[in-house]
N, C-alpha and C positions, 0 to 999 in steps of 0.2 A: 150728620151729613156735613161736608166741608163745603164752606162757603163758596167756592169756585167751582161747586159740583150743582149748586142751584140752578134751578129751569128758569128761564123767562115767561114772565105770565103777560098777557093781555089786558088793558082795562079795557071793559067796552062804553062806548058810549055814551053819554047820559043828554044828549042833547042830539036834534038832530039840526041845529043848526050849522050855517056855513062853518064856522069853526068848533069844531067836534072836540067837547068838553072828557074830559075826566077828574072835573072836583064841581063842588057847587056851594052853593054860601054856605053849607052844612059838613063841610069839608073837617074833618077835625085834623090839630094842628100839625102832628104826624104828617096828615097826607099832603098838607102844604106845596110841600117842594115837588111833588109832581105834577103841579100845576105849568101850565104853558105858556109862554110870552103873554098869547092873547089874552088866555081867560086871567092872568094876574092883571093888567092893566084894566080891563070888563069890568072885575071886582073892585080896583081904588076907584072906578067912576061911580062907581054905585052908593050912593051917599049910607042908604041903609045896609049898606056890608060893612060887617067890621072889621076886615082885613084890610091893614095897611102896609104901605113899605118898611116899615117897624118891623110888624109881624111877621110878614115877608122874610126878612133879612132873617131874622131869629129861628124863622122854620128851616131855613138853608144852613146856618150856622152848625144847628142841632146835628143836620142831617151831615155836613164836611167830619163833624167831631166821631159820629159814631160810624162812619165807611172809610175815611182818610185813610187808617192804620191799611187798609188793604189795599187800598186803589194808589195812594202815591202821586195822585193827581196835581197837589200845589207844591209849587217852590217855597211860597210864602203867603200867608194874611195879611188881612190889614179890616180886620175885624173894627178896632175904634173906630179909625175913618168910617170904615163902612156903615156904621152905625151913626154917628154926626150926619152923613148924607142921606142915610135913610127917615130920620127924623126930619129933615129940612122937605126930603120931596112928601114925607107923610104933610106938614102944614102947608103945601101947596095945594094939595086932592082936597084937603077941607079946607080949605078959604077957593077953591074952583079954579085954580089957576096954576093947573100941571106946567111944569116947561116944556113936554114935550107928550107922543102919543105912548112913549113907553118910560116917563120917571117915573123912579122908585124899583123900577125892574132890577135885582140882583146878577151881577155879571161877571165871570172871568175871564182874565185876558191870557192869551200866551205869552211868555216872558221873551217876548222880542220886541214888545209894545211898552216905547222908553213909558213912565212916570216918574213926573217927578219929585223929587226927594222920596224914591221908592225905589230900591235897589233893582236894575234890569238887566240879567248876565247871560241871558241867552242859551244857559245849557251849559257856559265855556268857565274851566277853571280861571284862566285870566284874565275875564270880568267879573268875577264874584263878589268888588268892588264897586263896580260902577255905577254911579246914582247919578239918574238925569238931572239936570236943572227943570228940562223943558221936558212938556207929554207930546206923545207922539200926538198925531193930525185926528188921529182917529180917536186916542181917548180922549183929548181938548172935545170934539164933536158930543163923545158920552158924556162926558162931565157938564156938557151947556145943557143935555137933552136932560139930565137928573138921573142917569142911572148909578145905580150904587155898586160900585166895586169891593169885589169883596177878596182878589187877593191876586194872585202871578200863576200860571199854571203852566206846568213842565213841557218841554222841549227836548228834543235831540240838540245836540252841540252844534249852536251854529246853524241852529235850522236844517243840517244834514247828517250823515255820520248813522250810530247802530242805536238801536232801543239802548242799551247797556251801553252807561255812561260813569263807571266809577272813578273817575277822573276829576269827575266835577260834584258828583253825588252815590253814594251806596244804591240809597230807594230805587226802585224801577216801578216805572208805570205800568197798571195792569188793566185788562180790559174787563169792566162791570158785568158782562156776558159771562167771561167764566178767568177768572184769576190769572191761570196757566196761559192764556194767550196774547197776545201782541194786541194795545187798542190800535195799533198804527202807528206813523210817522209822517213829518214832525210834529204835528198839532197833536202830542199825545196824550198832554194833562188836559185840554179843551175837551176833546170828545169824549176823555174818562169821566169828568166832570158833569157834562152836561146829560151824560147818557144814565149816568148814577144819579142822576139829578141833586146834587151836590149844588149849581146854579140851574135856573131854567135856560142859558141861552151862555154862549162866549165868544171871545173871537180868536179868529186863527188866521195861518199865512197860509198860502197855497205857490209853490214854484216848481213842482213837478207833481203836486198831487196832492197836498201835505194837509189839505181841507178835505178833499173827496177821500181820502183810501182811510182814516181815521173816521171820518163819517162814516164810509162802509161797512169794514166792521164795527162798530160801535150800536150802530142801527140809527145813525142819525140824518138828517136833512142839510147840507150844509153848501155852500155857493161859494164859488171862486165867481167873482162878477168882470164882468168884461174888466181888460187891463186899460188903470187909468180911473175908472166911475168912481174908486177912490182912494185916496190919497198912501202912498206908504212913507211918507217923510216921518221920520222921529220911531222907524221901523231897524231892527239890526238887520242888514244886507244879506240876502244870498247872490242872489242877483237883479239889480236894479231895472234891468230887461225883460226881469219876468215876475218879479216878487206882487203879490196882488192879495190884500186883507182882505178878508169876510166872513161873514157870522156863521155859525153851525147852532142849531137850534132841533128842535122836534117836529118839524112843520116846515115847510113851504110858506105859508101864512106869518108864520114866526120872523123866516127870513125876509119876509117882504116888509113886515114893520120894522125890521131894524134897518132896512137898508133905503128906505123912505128915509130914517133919520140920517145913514150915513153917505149917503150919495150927494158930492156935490165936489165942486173943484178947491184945490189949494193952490193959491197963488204962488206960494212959496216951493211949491213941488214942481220942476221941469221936467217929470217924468210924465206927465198926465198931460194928454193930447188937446190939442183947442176945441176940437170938438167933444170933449165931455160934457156932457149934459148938466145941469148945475138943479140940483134937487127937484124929485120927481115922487109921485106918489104913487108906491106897487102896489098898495092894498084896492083902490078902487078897480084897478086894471086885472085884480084876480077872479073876476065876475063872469070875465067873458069864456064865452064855452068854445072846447076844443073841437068841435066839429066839423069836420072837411079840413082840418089841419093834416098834412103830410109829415110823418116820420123816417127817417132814414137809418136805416143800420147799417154797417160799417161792416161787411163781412172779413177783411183783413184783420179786425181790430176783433173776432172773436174767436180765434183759435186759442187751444189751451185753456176751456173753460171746464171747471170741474159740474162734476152733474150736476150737481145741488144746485149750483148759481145759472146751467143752461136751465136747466126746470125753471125754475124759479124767475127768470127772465123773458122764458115764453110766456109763462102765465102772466106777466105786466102785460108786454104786448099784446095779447088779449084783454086785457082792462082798456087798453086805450083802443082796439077795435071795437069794443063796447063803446067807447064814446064817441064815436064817432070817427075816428083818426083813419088815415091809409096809413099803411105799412111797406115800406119801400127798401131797397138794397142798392148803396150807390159805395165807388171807390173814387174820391177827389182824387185822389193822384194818379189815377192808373191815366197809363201811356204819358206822362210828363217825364221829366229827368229826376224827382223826386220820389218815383215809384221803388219802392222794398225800402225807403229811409230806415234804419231805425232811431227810436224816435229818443232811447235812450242814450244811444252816441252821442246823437245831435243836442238833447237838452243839457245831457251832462256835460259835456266840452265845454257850453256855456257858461254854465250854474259854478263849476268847479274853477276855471278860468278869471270868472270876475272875485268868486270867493275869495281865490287866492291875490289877486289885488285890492282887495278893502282889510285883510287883515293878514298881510305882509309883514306887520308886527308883530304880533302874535306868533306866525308860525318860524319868526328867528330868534325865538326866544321858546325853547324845546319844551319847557317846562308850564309854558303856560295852555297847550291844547292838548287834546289827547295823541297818542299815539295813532290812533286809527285817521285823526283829523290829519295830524301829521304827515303820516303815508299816503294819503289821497288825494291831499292840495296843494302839498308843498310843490312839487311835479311844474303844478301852473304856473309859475311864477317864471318859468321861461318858457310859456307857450309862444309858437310863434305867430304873430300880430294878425301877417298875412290870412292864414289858417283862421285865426278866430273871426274876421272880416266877413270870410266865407261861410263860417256856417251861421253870422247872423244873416248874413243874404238870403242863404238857404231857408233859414225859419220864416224872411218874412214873404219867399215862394210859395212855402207851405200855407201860409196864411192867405195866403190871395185864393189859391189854389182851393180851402176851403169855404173861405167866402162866398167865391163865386159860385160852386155849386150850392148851395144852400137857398142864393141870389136868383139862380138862374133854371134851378128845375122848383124851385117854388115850396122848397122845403122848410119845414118849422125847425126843427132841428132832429141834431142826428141823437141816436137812443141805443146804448151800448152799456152791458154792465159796468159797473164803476171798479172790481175788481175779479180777476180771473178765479180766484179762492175766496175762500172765507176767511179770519183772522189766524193766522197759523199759530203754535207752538211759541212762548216766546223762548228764544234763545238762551241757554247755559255758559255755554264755552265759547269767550272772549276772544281767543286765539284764533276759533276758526271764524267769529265773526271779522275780526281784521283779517284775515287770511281774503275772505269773501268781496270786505270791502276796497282792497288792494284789487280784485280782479274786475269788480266792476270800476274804477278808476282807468285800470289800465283799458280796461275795452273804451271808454271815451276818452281816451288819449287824441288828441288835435294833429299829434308828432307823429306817433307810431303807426305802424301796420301792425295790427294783432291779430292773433287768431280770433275770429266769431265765433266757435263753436265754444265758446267759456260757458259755464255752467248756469243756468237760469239762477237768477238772485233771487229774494224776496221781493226785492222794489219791481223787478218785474210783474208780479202778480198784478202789482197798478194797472188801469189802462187809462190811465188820466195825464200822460204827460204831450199826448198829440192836441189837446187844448190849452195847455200853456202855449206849445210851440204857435197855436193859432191867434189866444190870446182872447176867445172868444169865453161867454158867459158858461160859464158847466155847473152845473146840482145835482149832487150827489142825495138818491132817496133810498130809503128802504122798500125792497116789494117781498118782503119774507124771508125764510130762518131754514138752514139748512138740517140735515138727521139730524147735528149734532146740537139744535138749538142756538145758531148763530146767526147773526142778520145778512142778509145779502141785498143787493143793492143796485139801480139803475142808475144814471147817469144820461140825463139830456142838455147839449151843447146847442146856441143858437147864434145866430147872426150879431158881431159885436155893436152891444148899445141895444141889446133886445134882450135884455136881461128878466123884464117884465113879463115873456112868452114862454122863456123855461122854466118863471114861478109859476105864471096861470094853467097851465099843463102837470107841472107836479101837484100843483092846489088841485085840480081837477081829479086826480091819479088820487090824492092823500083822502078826496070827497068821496069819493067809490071805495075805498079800502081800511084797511085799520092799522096796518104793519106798522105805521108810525106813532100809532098809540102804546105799541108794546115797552115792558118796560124790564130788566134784569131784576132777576132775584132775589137785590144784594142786601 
């Protein structure tokens, strides 16, 4: 059988505690790496387990060396290091004196997260040089907590652009679900990674979806956290207005511990609002039960769904009527001036706009992006000012406009699959993907009138880019697998700076089901 023809199998449970184990101190070393945030941290407290961040790191090692060749997941290691810091946080757990609730935990970052004197090129042939001096905000934070880095994980160019990037690399990243298809965009090597269990946890960027729609199909748990909660300084730019790091893990639970460590303000960042909250603890606050909580779905925001993912999205809905929840149907925008937006005119005009003024260098100098980067940004660089004024006003209408309702009919948040398909086919032919991505540029042209009826893209199948535009907290879960044995996936949005409400409601969702325990065949 070929490798990308594998099922995905289930583990089930071995505990029936709040966070639902699949290894136990009897784990042999093989099965290591499928262990989870929680239960690896559970294990270095355990004076009588013998599993350390040593050991840790060396089972994930194992496991990068023998799946890499297929997945295409990292840019680069840094296995020595990793291993230096692995050792330091092991004589921490034995003399009792962890630096944080998750050191020692192995972790990969996207290579847009500067490190320094650690090459960070973003996907882009004409950074393939660049070596920080300084770590971005977020991995300064990891590195004080003790987790150990274990290497740079693949990207699209630039944080946007097509899967297929030979410009800057041959490899293509594949999804651990089944080879042939797409993990997503841009967080690609992240969710390959973490869903192969290559690491137990990594971080990603999210500015139109790039956390959630690589979660989705991947079958992982992943949070774009309200914009601001933390810091994207020492991060490669797509858009500084919407750009927002966070963790993608296996769990709800998972992401509530790392974002306990990374939640808190950067003085040096002017992008993060006054009122950002400055370190807050999500794991006690995942206790509280969803009952009498009101959900909201988005009926404009489900058209175009394939069966498999409306199946599969009723039956959530039904888990959380099980728990207690109401089930509601509201439109924030209807009857405003912002009613039929779409949402991809609007984010991309943005995203493509600022893109093309942060690396204005780059793209005058032909040889250093790709062609497809080329064609689709260069454009920006005489947007006109007026026009782009507009459509941030525009976004932050949209943003009130969802607020308020969420505010004012008393809703927890709204609950809408995270992607219209399942992980498509990836792409062959380079030609027609520039072809494709020349048509979705010109439809979020700022200048032009275009025709709307241009052809559905792939990045359409997203439905995650009307919560950037809001800006509020979105988690992307798994709630089951399509015929084809592929993950499908929900997405709950909450009131910004209530980041805590669409962990404790997916924790709740993840406590009643198993979906998130599944694991690819690879």
């Amino acid at each position: 059988q070929a490798p990308w023809e594998s099922q995905s199998v289930v583990l089930t449970a071995m505990s029936s505690s709040d966070v639902q184990s699949v290894g136990s101190e009897t784990t042999s070393d093989e099965q290591l790496c499928f262990l989870s945030v929680a239960e690896v941290v559970e294990r270095f407290a355990d004076a009588g387990d013998e599993l350390t961040p040593s050991s840790m790191l060396e089972a994930c090692i194992a496991r990068i060396e023998a799946t890499e060749d297929r997945l295409n997941a990292f840019v680069l290691t840094t296995f020595d290091h990793a291993r230096r810091q692995a050792a330091a946080a092991t004589r921490r757990w034995a003399a009792g004196t962890p630096a944080s609730a998750i050191d020692g935990v192995p972790l990969g970052l996207k290579d847009l997260f500067d490190t320094a004197g650690v090459t960070t090129a973003g996907g882009c042939h004409g950074l393939r040089d660049r070596v920080p001096e300084e770590d971005a905000h977020v991995v300064e934070i990891l590195k004080a907590a003790g987790t150990v880095i274990v290497g740079k994980l693949s990207c699209t160019e630039l944080a946007s652009g097509g899967i297929l990037n030979p410009h800057y690399r041959e490899e293509v990243t594949r999804n651990p679900y089944d080879l042939k298809k797409t993990p997503g965009t841009s967080s690609s090597g992240t969710a390959a990674a973490v869903a192969a269990c290559q690491v137990p946890a990594g971080m990603g960027t999210d500015t139109g979806g790039s956390i959630r729609g690589p979660s989705a199909f991947c079958g992982l748990t992943g949070l774009k956290p309200t914009f601001g909660l933390m810091s994207g300084r020492g991060v490669l730019p797509l858009s500084r207005s919407l750009d927002t790091p966070g963790p993608m893990c296996r769990s709800a639970y998972d992401c509530a511990l790392l974002l306990s460590v990374l939640c808190g303000v950067d003085d040096k960042d002017a992008t993060i609002p006054a009122k950002a909250p400055r370190g807050r603890d999500f794991i006690t606050q995942l206790a509280i039960k969803p009952s009498g909580r009101t959900l909201a779905v988005v009926p404009s925001l489900m058209t175009g769904l394939s069966a498999d993912v409306k199946v599969q999205f009723d039956k959530a809905l039904a888990v959380f009527r099980r728990l207690g929840c109401n089930i509601i149907e509201v439109e924030p925008l209807l009857g405003t001036c912002e009613e039929g937006v779409d949402c991809w005119e609007l984010l991309s005009a943005i995203i493509l706009t600022e893109k093309a003024a942060y690396y204005s260098q780059l793209l005058e100098a032909s040889d250093q992006v790709s062609p497809i980067c080329m064609d689709t940004t260069l454009p920006y660089l005489n947007t006109n000012l007026s026009n782009y004024v507009q459509a941030l006003a525009q976004r932050e209408r949209i943003e009130a406009a969802f607020e308020q309702t969420l505010e004012s009919r008393g809703i927890a948040a709204y609950i809408l699959p995270t992607t219209k398909v399942t992980a498509p086919m990836l792409p062959t032919d380079l030609a027609e993907v520039r072809a494709n991505r020349m048509k979705f540029a010109k439809r979020a042209r700022l200048d032009d009138k275009v025709d709307k009826g241009l052809p559905i893209l792939q990045n359409d199948a997203y439905n995650t880019m009307i919560f950037n535009i809001t800006r509020q907290p979105s988690l992307a879960f798994p709630i089951g697998f399509d015929s084809e044995g592929m993950p499908t996936s929900c997405t709950l949005s909450g009131r910004k700076w209530h980041d805590a409400e669409v962990l404790q409601l997916a924790h709740a969702f993840q406590s009643a089901t198993t979906h998130h325990l599944a694991l690819p065949g690879l």
